[in-house]
C-alpha positions as CSV (number, residue, x, y, z in Angstrom):
1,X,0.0,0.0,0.0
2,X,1.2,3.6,-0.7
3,X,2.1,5.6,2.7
4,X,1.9,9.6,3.0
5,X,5.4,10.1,4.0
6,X,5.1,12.9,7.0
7,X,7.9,14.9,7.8
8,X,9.9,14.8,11.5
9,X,8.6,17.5,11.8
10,X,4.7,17.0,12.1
11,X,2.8,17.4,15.3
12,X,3.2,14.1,17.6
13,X,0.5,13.5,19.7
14,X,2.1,12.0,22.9
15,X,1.4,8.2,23.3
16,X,0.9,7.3,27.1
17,X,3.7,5.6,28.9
18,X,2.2,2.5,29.8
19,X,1.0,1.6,26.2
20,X,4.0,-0.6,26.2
21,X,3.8,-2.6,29.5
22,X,0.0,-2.8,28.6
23,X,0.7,-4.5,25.4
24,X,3.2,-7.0,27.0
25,X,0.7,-7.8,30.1
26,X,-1.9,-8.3,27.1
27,X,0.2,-11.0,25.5
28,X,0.4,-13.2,28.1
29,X,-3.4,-12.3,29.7
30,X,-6.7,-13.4,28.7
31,X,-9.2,-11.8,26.3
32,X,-10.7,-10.2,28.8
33,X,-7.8,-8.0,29.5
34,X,-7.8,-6.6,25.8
35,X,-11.3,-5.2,26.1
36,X,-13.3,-4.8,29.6
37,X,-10.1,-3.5,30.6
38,X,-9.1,-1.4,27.8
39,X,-12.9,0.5,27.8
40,X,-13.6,-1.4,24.3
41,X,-16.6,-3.4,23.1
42,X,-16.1,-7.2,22.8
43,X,-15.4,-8.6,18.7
44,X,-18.3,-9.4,17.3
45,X,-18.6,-13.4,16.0
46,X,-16.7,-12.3,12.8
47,X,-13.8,-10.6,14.6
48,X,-13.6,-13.6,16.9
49,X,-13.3,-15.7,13.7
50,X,-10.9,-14.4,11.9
51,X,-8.5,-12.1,14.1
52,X,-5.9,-14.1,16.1
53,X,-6.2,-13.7,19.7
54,X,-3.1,-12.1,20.3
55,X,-4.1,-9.3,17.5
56,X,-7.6,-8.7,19.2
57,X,-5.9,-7.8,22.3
58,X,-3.2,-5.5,20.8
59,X,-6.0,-3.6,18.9
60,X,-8.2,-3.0,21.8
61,X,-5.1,-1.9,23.8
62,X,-3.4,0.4,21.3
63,X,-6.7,2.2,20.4
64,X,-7.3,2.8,24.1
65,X,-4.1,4.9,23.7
66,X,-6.4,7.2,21.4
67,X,-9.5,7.9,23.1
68,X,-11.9,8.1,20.1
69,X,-10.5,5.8,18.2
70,X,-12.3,2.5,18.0
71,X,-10.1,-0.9,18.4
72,X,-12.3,-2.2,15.3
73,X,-11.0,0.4,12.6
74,X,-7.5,0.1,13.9
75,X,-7.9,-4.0,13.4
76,X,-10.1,-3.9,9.9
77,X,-6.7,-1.7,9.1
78,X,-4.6,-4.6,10.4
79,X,-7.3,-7.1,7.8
80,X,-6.8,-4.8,4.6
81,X,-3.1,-4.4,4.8
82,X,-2.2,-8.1,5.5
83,X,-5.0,-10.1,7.3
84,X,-3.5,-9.7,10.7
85,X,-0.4,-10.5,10.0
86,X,-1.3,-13.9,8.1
87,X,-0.6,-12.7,4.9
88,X,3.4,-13.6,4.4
89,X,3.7,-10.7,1.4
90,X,4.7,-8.0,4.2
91,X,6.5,-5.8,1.9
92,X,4.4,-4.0,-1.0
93,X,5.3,-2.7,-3.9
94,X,5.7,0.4,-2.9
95,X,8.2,-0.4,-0.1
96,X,5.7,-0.9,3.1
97,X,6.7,-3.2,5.6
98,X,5.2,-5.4,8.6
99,X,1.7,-6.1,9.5
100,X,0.6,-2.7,9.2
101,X,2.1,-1.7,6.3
102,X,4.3,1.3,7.0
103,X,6.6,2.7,5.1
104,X,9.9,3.0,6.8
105,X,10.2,6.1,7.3
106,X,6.7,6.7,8.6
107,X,7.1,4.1,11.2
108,X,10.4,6.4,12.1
109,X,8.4,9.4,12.6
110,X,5.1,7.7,14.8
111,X,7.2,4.4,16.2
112,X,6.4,3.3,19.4
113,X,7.8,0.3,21.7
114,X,4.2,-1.8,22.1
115,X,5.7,-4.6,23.7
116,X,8.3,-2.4,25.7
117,X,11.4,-4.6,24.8
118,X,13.4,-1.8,24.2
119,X,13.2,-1.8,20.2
120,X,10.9,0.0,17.7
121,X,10.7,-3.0,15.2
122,X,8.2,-2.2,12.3
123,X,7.8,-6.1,11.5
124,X,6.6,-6.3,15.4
125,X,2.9,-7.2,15.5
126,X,3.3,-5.0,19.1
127,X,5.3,-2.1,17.2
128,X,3.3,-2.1,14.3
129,X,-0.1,-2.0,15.9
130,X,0.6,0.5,18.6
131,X,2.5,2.6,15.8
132,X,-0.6,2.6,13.7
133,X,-2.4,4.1,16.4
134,X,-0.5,6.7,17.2
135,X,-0.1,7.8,13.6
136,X,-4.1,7.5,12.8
137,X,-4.7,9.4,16.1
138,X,-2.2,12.2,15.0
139,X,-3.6,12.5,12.1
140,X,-7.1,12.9,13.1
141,X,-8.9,10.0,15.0
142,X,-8.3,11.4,18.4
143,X,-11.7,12.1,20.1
144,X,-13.2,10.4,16.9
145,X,-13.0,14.1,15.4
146,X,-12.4,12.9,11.8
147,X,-11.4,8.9,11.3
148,X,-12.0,9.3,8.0
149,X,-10.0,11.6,7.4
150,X,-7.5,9.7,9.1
151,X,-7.5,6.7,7.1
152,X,-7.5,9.0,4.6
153,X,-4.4,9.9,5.6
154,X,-2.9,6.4,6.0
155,X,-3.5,5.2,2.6
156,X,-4.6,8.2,0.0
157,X,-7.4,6.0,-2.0
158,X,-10.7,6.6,-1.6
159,X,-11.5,3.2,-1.8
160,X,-9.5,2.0,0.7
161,X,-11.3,4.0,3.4
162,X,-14.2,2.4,2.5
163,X,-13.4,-1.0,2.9
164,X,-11.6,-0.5,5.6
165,X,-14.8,1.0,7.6
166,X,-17.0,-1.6,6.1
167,X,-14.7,-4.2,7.4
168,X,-14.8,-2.3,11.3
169,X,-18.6,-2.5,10.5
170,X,-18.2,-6.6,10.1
171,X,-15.9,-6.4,13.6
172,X,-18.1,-4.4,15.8
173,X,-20.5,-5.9,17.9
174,X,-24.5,-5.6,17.3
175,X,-26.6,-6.4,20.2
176,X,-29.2,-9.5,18.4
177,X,-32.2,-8.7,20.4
178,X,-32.6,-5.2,19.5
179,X,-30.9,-5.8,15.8
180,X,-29.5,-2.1,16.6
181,X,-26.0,-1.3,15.2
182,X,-23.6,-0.5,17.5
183,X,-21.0,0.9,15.1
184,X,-18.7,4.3,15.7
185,X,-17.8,4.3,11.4
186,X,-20.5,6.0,10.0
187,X,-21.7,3.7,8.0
188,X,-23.9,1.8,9.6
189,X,-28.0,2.4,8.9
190,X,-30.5,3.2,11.6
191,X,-30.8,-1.4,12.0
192,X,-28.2,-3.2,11.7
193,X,-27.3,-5.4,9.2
194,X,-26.9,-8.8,9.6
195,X,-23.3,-10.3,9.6
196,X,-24.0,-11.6,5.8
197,X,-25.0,-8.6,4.6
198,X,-21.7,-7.0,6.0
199,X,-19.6,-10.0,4.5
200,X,-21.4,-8.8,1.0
201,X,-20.6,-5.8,1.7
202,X,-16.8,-6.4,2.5
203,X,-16.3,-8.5,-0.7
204,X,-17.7,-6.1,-2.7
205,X,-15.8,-3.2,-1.9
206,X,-12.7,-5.2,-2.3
207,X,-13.5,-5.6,-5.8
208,X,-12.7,-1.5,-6.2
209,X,-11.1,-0.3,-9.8
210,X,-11.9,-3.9,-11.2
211,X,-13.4,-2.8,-14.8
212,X,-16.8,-3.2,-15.8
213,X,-17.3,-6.4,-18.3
214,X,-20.4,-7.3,-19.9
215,X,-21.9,-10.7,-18.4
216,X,-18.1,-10.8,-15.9
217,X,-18.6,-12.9,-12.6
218,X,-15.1,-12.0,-11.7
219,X,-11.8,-13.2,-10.4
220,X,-13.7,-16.1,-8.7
221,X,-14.8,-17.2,-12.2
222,X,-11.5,-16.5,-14.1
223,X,-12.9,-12.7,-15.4
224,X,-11.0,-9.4,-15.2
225,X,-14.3,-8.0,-13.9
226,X,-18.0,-7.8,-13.4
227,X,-21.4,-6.7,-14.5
228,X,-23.5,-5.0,-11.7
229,X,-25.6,-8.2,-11.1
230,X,-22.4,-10.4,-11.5
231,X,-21.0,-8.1,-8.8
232,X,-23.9,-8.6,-6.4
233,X,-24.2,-12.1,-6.9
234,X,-20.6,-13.0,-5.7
235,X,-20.9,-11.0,-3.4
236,X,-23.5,-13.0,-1.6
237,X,-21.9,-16.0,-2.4
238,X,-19.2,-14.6,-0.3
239,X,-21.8,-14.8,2.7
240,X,-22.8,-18.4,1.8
241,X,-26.5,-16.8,0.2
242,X,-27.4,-17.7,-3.8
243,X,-28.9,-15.5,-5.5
244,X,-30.0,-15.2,-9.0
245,X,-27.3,-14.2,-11.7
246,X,-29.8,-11.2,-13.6
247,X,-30.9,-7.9,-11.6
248,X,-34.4,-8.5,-12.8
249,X,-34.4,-11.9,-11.3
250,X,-32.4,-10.9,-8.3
251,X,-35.4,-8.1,-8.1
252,X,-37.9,-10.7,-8.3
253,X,-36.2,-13.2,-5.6
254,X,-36.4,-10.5,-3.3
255,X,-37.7,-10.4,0.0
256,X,-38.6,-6.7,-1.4
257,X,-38.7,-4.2,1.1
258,X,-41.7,-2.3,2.3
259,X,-41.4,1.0,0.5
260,X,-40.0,4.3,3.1
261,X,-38.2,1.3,4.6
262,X,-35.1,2.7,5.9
263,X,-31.8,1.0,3.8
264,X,-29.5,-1.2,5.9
265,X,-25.8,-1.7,4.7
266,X,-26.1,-5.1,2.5
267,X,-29.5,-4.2,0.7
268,X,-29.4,-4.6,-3.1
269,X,-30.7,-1.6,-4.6
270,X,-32.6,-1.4,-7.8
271,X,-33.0,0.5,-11.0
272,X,-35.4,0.5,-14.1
273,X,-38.3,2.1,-16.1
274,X,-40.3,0.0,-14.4
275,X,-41.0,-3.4,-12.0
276,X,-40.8,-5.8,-15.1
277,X,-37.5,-4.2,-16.7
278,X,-35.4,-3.9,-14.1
279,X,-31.8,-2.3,-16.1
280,X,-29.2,-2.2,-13.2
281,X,-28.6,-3.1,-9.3
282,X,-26.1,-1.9,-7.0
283,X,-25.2,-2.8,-3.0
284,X,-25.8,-0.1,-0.7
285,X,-23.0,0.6,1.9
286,X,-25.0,3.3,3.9
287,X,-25.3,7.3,4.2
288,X,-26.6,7.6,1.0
289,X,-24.1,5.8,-0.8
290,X,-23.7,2.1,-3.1
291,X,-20.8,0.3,-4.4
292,X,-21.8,-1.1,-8.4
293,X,-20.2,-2.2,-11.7
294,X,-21.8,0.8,-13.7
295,X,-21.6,0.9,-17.2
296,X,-18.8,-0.3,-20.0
297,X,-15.4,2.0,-19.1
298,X,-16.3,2.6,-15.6
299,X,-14.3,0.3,-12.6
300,X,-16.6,-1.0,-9.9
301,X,-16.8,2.1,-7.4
302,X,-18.8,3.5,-4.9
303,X,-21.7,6.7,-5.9
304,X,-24.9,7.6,-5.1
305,X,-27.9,5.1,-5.1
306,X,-30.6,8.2,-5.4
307,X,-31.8,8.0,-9.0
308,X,-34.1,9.1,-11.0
309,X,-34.7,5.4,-12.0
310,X,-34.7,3.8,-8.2
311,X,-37.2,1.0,-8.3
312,X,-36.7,-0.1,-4.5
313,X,-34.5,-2.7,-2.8
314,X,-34.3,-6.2,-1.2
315,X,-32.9,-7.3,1.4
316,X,-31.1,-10.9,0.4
317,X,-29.9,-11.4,4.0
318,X,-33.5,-11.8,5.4
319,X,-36.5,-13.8,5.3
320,X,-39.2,-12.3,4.1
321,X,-41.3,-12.6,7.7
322,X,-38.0,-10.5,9.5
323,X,-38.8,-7.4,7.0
324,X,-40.7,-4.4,8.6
């Protein structure tokens, strides 16, 4: 991943003194000590899956460095760049190292000891993590004032801030009786989405800049790219739901939602002059906005779903009787 290179001389926020001994109590502690100690909500069943135990605990310790700063972005930072460290590819082409991806001579300017063994080590999943931290809270996390922004900041591509707060969307924990989204990224709707949807969701988006291609499943399939349906479809194959390969039959398959029913991240969202000749679909990711294949000579990205032509949406992830 490309890095924004900040000079020495850039304003430090001051990382607290114990972040280190924290990190190296964490190691050897239970799960427990990671969160209900460090003020941070529990992983949700995905983060449980798929993040290492050692990893969740550094990520709830190091964001608790930052107040404001959610453990869940920090560790769907740690998923993109390497998948916690599993991926064995630490260096990019661009010359960033170690499970979070730094170039070196960022991880000079925000380095910090996490495990408190007396070296800054950028391959240390402790160094790395707690490094990461202190460079998204200096450049805008802190007291949540602008994480986007931050991430922004991190990696300069659009579409990596996306995935990268749909994926702390997957990790953060939603309380099943209410169905209510506890999420801090912005993304989420008013109900929150089921853990499916979000796995859609997060395939999806990591399908950004693939090009548009006329009947393309993609990579999964041996394509270059995707139509919008083909997009949606594997998407939700992703999350173990089949789903028809047209948008007028994915239309039809529904369940449909009610219409003024709020959109939840996951919801396929439809387009057409009418019920019968449904033309397009897309995948909403919330606050207005959908990932979609478009049209011949435009990549798979992420635009408004308000148009003219909106025919409503459906909501794959559910049964028909758990609509409003």
């Amino acid at each position: 991943m490309t890095r924004l290179v900040l000079g020495l001389c850039a304003l430090l926020f001051a990382v607290p003194l114990l972040a280190g001994a924290a990190a190296a109590a964490l190691l050897g502690g239970g799960l427990g000590s990671g969160f209900g100690d460090a003020g941070q909500q529990p992983p949700s069943p995905a983060a449980a899956r798929e993040i290492p135990t050692g990893y969740q605990q550094l990520y709830a310790a190091a964001a608790a460095t930052c107040p404001g700063l959610p453990w869940t972005v920090l560790a769907a930072v740690g998923k993109v760049e390497t998948d916690h460290g599993q991926n064995p590819d630490w260096t990019s082409d661009a010359g960033a190292v170690g499970p979070m991806q730094f170039l070196p001579a960022t991880f000079a300017a925000f380095a910090v000891d996490g495990d408190a063994d007396g070296t800054r080590d950028i391959n240390n999943p402790a160094d790395a993590i707690y490094s990461a931290a202190h460079y998204l809270c200096a450049s805008g996390a802190r007291d949540g004032a602008d994480i986007t922004g931050a991430l922004y900041a991190y990696n300069h591509d659009t579409s990596y801030v996306t995935r990268v707060l749909t994926q702390a969307d997957v990790y953060t924990t939603r309380d099943p009786t209410t169905s209510t989204g506890l999420s801090v990224t912005g993304l989420s709707a008013t109900a929150g989405p089921s853990d499916a949807a979000l796995t859609a969701v997060d395939y999806a988006t990591a399908q950004l800049g693939l090009p548009y291609l006329w009947g393309g499943d993609g990579p999964d399939y041996g394509e270059k790219g995707f139509d919008c349906s083909g997009l949606t479809r594997a998407a939700y194959a992703a999350a173990g739901i089949v789903i028809p390969r047209v948008a007028q039959a994915q239309f039809d398959a529904g369940p449909r939602l009610p219409p003024g029913t709020p959109l939840e991240i996951g919801d396929l969202v439809f387009y057409g002059p009418s019920d019968i000749d449904i033309t397009h679909v897309g995948i909403y990711l919330g606050s207005g906005n959908m990932i979609n294949a478009p049209r011949r000579g435009a990549p798979v990205r992420t635009e408004t779903y308000i148009r003219p032509t909106y025919r409503g949406a459906t909501r794959p992830a559910a049964a028909p009787t758990d609509l409003p």
